[in-house]
Backbone and ligand atoms as CSV (ligand in chain L), in Angstrom:
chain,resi,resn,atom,element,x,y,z
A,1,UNK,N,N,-124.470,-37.077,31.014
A,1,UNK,CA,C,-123.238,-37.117,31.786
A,1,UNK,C,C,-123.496,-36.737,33.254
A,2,UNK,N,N,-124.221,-35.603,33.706
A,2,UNK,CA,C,-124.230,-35.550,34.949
A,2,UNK,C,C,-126.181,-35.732,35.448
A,3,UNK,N,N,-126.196,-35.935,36.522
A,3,UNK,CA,C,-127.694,-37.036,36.876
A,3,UNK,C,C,-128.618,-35.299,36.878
A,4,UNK,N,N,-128.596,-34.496,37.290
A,4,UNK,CA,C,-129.527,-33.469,37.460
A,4,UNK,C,C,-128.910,-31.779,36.717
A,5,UNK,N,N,-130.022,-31.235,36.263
A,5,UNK,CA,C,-129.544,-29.815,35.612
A,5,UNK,C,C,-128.594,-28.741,36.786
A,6,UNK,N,N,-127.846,-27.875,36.048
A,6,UNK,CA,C,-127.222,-27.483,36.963
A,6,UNK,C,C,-127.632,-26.124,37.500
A,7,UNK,N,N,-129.106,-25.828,37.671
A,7,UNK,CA,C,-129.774,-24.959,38.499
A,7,UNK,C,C,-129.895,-25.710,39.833
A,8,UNK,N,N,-129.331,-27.025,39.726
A,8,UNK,CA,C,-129.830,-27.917,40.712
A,8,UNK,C,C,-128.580,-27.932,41.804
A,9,UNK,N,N,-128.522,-26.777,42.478
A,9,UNK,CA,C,-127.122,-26.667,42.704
A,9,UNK,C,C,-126.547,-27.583,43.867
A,10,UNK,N,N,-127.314,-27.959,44.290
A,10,UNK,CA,C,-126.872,-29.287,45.630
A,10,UNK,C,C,-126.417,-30.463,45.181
A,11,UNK,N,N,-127.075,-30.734,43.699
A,11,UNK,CA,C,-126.433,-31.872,43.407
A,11,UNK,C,C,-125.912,-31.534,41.890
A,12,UNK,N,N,-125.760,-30.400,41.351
A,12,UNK,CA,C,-125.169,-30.218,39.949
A,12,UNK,C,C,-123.474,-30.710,39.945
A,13,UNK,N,N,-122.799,-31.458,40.942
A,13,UNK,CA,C,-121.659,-32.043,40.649
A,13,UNK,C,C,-122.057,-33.618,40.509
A,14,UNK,N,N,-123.405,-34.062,41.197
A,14,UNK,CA,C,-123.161,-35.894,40.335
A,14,UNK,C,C,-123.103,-36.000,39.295
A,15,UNK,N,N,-122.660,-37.217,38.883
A,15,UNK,CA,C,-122.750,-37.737,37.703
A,15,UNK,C,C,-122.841,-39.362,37.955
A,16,UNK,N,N,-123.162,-39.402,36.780
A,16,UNK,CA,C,-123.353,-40.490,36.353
A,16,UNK,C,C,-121.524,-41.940,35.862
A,17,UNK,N,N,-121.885,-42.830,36.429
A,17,UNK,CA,C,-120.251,-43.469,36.611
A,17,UNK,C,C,-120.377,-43.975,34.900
A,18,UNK,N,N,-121.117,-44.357,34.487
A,18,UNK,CA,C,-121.105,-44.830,33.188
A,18,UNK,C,C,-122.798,-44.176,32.214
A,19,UNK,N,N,-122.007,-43.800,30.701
A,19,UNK,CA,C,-123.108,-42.934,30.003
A,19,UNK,C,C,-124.460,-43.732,30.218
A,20,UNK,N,N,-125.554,-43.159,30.118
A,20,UNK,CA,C,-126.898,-43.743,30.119
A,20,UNK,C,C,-127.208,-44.503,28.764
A,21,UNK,N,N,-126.583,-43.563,27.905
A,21,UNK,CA,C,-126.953,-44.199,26.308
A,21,UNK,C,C,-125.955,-45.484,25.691
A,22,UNK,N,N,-124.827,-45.194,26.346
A,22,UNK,CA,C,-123.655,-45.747,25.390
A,22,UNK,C,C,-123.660,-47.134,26.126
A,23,UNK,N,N,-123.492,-46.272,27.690
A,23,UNK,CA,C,-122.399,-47.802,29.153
A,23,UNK,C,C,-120.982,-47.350,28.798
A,24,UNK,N,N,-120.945,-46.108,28.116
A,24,UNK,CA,C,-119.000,-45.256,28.222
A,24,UNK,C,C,-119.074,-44.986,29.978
A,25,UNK,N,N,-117.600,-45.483,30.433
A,25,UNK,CA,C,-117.610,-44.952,31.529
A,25,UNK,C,C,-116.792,-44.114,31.688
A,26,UNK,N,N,-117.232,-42.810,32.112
A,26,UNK,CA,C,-116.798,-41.652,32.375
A,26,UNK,C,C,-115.632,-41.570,32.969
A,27,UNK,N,N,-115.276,-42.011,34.104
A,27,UNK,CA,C,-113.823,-41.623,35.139
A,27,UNK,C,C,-112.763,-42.582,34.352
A,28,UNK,N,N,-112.357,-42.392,33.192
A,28,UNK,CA,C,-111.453,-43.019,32.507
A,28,UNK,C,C,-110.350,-43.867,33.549
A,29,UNK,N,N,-109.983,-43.204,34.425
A,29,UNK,CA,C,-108.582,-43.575,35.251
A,29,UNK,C,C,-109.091,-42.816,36.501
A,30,UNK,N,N,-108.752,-43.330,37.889
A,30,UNK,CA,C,-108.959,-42.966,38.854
A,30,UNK,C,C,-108.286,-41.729,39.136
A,31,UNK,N,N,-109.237,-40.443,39.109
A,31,UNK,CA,C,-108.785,-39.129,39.171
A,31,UNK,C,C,-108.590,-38.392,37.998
A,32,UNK,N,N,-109.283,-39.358,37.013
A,32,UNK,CA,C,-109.232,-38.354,35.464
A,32,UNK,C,C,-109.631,-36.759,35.459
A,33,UNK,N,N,-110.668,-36.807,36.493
A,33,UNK,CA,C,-111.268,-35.558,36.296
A,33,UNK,C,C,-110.481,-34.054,37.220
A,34,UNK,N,N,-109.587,-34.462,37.768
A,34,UNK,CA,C,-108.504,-33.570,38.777
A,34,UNK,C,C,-108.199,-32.820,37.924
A,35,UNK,N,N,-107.952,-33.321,36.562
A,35,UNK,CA,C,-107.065,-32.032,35.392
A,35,UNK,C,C,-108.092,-31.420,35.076
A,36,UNK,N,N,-109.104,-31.470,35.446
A,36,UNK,CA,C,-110.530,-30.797,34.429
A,36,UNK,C,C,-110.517,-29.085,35.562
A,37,UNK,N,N,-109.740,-29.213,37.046
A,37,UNK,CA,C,-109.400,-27.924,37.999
A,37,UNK,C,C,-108.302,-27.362,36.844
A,38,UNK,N,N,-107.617,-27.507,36.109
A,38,UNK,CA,C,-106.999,-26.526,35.347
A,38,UNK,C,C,-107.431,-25.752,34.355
A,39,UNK,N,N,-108.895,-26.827,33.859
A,39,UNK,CA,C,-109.541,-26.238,32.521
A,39,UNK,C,C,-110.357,-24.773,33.803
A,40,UNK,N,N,-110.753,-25.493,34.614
A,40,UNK,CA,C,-112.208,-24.344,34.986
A,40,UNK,C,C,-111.195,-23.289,35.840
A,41,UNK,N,N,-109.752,-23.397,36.240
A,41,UNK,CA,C,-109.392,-22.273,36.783
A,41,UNK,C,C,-109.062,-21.369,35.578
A,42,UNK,N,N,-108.826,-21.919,34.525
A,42,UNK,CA,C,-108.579,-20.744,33.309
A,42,UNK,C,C,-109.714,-20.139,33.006
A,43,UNK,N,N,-110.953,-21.275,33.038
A,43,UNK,CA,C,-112.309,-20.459,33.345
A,43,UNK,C,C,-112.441,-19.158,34.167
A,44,UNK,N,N,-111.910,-19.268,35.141
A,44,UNK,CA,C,-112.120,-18.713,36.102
A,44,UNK,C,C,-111.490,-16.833,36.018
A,45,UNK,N,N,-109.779,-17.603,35.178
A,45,UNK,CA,C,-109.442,-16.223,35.138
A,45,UNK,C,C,-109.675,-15.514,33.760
A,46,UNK,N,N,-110.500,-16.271,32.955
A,46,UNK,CA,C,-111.534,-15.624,31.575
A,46,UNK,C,C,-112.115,-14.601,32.454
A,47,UNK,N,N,-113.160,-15.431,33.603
A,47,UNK,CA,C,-114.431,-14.538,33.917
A,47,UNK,C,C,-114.141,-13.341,34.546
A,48,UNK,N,N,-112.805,-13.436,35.133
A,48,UNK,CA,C,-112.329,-12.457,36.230
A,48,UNK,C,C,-112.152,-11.541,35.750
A,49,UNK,N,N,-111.035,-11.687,34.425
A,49,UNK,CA,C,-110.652,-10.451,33.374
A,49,UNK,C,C,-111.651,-9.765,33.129
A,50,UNK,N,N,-112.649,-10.559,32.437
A,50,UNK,CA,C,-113.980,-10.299,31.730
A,50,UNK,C,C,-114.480,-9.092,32.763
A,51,UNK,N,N,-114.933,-9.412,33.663
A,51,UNK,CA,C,-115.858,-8.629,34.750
A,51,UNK,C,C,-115.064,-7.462,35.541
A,52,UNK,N,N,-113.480,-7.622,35.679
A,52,UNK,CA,C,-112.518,-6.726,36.190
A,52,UNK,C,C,-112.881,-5.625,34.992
A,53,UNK,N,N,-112.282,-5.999,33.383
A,53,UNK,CA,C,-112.290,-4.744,32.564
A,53,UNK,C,C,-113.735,-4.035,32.377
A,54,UNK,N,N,-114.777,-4.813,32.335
A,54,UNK,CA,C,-116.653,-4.636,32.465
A,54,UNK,C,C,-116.293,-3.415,33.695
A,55,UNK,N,N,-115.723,-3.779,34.586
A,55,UNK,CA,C,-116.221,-2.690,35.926
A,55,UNK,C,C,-115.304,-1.562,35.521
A,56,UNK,N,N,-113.995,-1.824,35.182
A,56,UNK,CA,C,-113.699,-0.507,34.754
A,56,UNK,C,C,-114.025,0.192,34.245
A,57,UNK,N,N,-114.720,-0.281,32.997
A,57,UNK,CA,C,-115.156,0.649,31.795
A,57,UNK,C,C,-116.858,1.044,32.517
A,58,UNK,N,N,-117.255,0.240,33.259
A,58,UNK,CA,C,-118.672,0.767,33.815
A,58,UNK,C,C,-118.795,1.624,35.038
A,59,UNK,N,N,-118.101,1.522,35.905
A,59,UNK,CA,C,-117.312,2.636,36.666
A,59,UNK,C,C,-116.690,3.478,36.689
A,60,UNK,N,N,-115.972,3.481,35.866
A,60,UNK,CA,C,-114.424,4.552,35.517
A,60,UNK,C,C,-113.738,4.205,36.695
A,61,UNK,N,N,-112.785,2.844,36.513
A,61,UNK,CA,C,-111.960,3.281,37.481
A,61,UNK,C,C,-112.524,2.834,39.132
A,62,UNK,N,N,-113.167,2.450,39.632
A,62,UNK,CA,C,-113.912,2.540,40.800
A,62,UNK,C,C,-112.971,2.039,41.784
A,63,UNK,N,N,-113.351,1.741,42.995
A,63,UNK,CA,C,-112.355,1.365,44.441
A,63,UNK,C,C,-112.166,-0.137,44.473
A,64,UNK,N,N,-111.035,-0.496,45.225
A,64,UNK,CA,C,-110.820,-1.914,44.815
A,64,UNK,C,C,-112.060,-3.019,45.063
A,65,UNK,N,N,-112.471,-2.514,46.379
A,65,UNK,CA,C,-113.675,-3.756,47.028
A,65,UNK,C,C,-114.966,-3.810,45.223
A,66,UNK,N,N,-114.890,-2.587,44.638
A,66,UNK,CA,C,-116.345,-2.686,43.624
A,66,UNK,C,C,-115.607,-3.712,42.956
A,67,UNK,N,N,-114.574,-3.534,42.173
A,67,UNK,CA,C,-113.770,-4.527,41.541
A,67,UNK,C,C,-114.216,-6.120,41.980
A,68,UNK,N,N,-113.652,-6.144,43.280
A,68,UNK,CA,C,-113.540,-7.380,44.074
A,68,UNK,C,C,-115.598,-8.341,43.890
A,69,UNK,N,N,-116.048,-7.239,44.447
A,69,UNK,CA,C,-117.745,-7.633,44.353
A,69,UNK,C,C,-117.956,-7.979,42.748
A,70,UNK,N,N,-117.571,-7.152,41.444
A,70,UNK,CA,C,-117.982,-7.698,40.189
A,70,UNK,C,C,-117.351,-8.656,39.866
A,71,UNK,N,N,-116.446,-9.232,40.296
A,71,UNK,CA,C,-115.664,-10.529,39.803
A,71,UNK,C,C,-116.419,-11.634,41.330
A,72,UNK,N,N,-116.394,-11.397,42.190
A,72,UNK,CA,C,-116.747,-12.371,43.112
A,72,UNK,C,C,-118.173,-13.083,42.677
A,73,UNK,N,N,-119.106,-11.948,42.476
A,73,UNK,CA,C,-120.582,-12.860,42.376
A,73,UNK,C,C,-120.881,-13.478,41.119
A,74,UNK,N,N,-120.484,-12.514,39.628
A,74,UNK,CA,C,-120.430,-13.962,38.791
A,74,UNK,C,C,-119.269,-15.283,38.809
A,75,UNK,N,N,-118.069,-15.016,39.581
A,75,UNK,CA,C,-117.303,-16.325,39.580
A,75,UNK,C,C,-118.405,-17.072,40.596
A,76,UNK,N,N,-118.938,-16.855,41.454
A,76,UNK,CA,C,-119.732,-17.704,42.098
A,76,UNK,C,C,-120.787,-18.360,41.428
A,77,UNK,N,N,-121.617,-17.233,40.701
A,77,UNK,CA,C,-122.576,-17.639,40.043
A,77,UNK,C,C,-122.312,-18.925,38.878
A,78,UNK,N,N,-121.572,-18.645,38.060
A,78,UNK,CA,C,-121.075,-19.551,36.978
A,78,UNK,C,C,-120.003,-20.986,37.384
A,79,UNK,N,N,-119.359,-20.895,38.782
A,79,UNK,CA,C,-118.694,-21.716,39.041
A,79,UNK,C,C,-119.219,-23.462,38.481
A,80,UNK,N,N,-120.627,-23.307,38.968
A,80,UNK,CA,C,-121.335,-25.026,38.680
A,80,UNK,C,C,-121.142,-25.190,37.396
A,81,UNK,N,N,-121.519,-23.950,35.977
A,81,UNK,CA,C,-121.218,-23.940,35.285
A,81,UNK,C,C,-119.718,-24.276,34.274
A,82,UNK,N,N,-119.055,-23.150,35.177
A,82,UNK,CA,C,-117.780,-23.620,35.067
A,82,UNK,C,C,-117.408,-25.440,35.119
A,83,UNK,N,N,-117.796,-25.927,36.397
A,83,UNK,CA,C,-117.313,-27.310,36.714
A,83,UNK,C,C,-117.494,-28.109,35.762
A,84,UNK,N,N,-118.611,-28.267,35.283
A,84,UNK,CA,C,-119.504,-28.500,34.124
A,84,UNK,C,C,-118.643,-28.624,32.855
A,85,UNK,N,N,-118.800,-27.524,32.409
A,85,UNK,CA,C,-118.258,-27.476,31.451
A,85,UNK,C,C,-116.357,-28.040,31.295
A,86,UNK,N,N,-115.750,-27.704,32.469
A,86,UNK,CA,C,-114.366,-28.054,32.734
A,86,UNK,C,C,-114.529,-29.944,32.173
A,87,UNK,N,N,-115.326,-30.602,32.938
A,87,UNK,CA,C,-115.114,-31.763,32.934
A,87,UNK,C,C,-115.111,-32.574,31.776
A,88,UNK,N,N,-116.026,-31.757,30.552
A,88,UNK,CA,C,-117.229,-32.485,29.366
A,88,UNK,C,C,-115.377,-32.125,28.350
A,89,UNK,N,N,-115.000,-30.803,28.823
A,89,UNK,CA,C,-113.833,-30.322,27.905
A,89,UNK,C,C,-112.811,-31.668,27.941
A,90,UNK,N,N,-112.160,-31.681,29.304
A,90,UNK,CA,C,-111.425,-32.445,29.668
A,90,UNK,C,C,-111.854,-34.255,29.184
A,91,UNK,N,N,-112.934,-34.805,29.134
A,91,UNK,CA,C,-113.227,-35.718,28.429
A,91,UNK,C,C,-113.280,-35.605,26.575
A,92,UNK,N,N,-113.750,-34.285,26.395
A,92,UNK,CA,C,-113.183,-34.288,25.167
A,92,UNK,C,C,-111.946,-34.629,24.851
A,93,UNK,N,N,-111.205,-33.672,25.476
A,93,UNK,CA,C,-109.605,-33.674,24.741
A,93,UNK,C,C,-108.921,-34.928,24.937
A,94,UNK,N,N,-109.114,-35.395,26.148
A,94,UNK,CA,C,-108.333,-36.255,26.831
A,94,UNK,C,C,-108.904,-37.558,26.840
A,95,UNK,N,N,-109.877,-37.950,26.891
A,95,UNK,CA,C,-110.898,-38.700,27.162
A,95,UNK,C,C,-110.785,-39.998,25.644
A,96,UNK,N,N,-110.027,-39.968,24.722
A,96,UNK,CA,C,-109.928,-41.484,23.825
A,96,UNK,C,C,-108.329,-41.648,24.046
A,97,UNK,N,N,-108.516,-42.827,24.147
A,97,UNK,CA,C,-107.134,-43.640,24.929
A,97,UNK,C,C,-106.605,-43.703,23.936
L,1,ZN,ZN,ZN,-122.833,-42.331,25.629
């Protein structure tokens, strides 16, 4: 589905317009993949929770900016991930006509 691994971070958003194996083409409808920003922002506020309650319980409590830094660098880190995964979901669910 997408042309390079996603350590590959300059280009871990191409893809491929139609599967390599099948000839399925991916962008079902022009802008299919726009709803796939709702799957990865829920992503997003998984990871946030996740790493907000992590700092509490690993801090006790700490000042807002520590908060802010443990949710900022893995949402960054995982974002490609995130995208990733948002899109493959969104062709799941949505993706047979
Ligand atoms: Zn295929």
């Amino acid at each position: 589905m997408f042309k390079y691994p996603a350590s590959d971070l300059r280009r871990a958003t191409q893809m491929h317009q139609d599967c390599p194996h099948c000839g399925f083409h991916f962008e079902i409808e022009p802008g299919f993949f726009w709803g796939a920003m709702y799957i990865s922002y829920a992503f997003s506020v998984a990871v946030s929770v996740t790493f907000g309650v992590l700092a509490y319980l690993v801090f006790d409590d700490p000042a807002v900016w520590v908060y802010c830094l443990c949710i900022f660098f893995p949402l960054l880190l995982l974002s490609p991930l995130s995208m990733r995964f948002s899109r493959v979901l969104m062709l799941y669910w949505f993706g047979d006509e």
